[in-house]
N, C-alpha and C positions, 0 to 999 in steps of 0.2 A: 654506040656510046650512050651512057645512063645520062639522064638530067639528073642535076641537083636538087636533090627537095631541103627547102627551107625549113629547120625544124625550134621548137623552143621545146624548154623542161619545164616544168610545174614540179618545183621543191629541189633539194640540194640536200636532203637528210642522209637517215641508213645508207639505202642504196643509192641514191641520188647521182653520188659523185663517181661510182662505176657505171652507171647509164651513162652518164655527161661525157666521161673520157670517150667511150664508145665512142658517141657520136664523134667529137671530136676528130677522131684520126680518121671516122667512116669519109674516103673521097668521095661518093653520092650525096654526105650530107653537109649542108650549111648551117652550124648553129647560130641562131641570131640571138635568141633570149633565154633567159632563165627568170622564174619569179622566184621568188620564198620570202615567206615573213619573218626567218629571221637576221637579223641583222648580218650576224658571224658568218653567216652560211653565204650572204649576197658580198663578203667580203672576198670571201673564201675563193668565190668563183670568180670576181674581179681580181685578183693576186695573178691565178692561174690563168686564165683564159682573157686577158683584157680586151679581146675584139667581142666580146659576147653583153650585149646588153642587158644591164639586170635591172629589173623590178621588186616590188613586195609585192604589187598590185597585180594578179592573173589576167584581170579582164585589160590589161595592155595587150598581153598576148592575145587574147580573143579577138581581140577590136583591131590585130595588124593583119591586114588583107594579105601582106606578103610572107605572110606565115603557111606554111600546105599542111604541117602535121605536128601535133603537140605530144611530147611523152610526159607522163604523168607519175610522179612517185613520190607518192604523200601520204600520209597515214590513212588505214582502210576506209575507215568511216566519211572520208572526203571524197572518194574515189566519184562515186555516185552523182553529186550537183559539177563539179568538174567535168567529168565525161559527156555530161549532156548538156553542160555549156559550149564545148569546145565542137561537138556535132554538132548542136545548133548554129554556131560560129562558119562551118563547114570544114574543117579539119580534120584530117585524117587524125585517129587516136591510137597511142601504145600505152597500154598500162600496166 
C-alpha cells in the first residue's frame, strides 16, 4: 500500500486547473493548498474543491511542515525563486 503525499499548487492559471484536477482524483495524493494571487482563480478553486485551503500568499505553503511536495505552474519567469524556495523549504518539486 502507497502512502499519501501531502501536496499544494502554486498558481491556478493556464494549466493550473488541469494539474489541480489531477491531483485531485490521484488516491496517493492529498491536496491541502493552492496559492495564487489572483482573486478569481483562489475563488475559482474554493467553488470546486472546498476542502483545499487557499492562499495568495506562497510562503504559507512553504512555512507548512505538513506539506511533502509543491507543484508549481506559474508564469516561466517565476519558476526560478519558487523552485528554490520550496527546496529550500524541503519539498519535493513538480513543475
Amino acid at each position: 500500500m502507497m502512502n499519501v503525499i501531502t501536496v499544494a499548487q502554486i498558481g491556478v492559471g493556464y494549466w493550473g486547473p488541469n494539474l489541480l484536477r489531477n491531483l485531485i482524483v490521484n488516491k496517493n495524493c492529498r491536496v491541502k493548498a493552492i496559492a495564487d494571487l489572483s482573486n478569481e482563480r483562489r475563488d475559482y478553486v474554493k467553488k470546486l474543491y472546498p476542502s483545499v485551503n487557499v492562499t495568495e500568499n506562497a510562503d504559507d505553503i512553504f512555512k507548512d511542515e505538513t506539506i511533502n511536495a509543491i507543484v508549481i505552474s506559474t508564469p516561466v519567469h517565476t519558476h526560478f525563486n519558487l523552485v528554490m524556495k520550496a527546496l529550500n523549504s524541503g519539498k519535493h518539486v513538480l513543475v
